[in-house]
N, C-alpha and C positions, 0 to 999 in steps of 0.2 A: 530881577532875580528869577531863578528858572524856578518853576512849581517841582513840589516832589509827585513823583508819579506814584500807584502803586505797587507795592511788593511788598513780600513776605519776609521780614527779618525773624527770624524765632527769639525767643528770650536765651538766656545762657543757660546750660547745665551746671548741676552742680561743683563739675573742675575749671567752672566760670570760662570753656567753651562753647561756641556754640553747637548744636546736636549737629552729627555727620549729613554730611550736604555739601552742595556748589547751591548757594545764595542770592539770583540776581537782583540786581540794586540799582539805581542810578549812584553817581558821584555823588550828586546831593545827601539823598539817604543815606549814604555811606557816612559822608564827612559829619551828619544829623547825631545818627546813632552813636559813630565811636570818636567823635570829635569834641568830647566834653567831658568834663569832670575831673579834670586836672588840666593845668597848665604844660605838662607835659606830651596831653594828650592833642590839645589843642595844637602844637608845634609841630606835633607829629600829623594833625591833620594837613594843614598848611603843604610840608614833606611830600603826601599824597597825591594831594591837587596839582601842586608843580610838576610831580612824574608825571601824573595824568593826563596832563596837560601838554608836555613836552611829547611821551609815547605817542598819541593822537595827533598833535601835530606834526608826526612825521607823515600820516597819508596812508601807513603801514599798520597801524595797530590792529590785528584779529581779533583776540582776547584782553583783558589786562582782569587779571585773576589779585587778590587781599590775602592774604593768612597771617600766622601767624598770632603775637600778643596785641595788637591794632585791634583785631576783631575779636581778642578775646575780653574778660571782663577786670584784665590784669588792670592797678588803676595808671601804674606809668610805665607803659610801652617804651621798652629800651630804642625801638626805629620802626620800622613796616616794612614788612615781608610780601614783594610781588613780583608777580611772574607774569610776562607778554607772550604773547603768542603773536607772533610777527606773518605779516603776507610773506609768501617765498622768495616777492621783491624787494624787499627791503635789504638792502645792501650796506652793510657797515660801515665800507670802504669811504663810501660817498657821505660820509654823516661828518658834520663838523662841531665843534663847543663843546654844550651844554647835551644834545644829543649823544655826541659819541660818548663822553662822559656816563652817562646813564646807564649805555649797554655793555660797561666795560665792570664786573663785578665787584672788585677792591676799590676803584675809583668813584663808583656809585655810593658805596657806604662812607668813602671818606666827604664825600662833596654832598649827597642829598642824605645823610642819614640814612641809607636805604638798604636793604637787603634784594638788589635785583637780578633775576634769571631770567634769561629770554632764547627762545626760540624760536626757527621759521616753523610756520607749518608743516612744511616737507620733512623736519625731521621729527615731529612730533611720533615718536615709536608706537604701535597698537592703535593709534589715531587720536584725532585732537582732546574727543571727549575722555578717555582714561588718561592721558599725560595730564589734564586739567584735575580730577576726580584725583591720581596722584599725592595732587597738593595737598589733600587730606589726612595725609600720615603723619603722626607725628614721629621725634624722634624714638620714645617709646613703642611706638607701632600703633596704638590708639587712632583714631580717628578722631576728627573734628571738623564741623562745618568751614569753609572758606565764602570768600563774598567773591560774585564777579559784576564787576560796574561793567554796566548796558548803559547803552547811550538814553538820553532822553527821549521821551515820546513827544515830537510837537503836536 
């Protein structure tokens, strides 16, 4: 099993978000922190690790960004809320399964429980760090921290 490395997760705020920020984590930490304290939560980790899993193994993953009630301190996460940031090569066209499934938005939530958005870099508008920063808004207009899984340090 992989070590967790370190990082900085903050506690929640009192609207049981975490305080405004992009969050780096490992996957580990990630699934550590919001991967417990329900059985729904748990399922919805699992949910996680499979996208993660799948985006990364396409060779193209830039970013893969968290929001949403996953990382919030809600106790059962209706799905998880993530957003890729794709190399400009990564091409859809060429994607088959489980993959294209993924990057297809409707089809993502009916097959992984998931709420996915993705983008290449190239069209990342104002550039990649504000499209990411972004993710922060809620629907109210509020802020809230989001996590972004960094790969492991060997």
């Amino acid at each position: 099993m992989a070590q967790a490395t370190e990082s900085f997760l903050p506690s929640f705020g009192k609207d049981g978000d975490l305080p405004p920020g992009i969050f780096p984590t490992t996957l580990l930490e990630a699934l550590l922190r919001f991967g417990k304290g329900s059985r729904r939560r748990v399922a919805v980790a699992l949910r996680l690790e499979r996208i993660y899993r799948i985006a990364s193994g396409t060779g193209k993953l830039a970013r893969f960004v968290v929001f949403g009630s996953f990382v919030s301190a809600k106790r059962e996460p209706a799905d998880v809320d993530v957003f890729l940031l794709m190399e400009d090569t990564f091409d859809l066209g060429e994607q088959t399964g489980e993959i294209r499934i993924l990057f297809d938005h409707a089809a993502a939530q009916a097959h992984f429980g998931a709420s996915v958005f993705w983008l290449r870099r190239l069209a990342a508008l104002g550039g990649e760090e504000e499209t990411i920063a972004g993710w922060q808004i809620k629907r109210d207009g509020n802020r809230r921290g989001i996590v972004e899984i960094v790969k492991e340090r060997t």
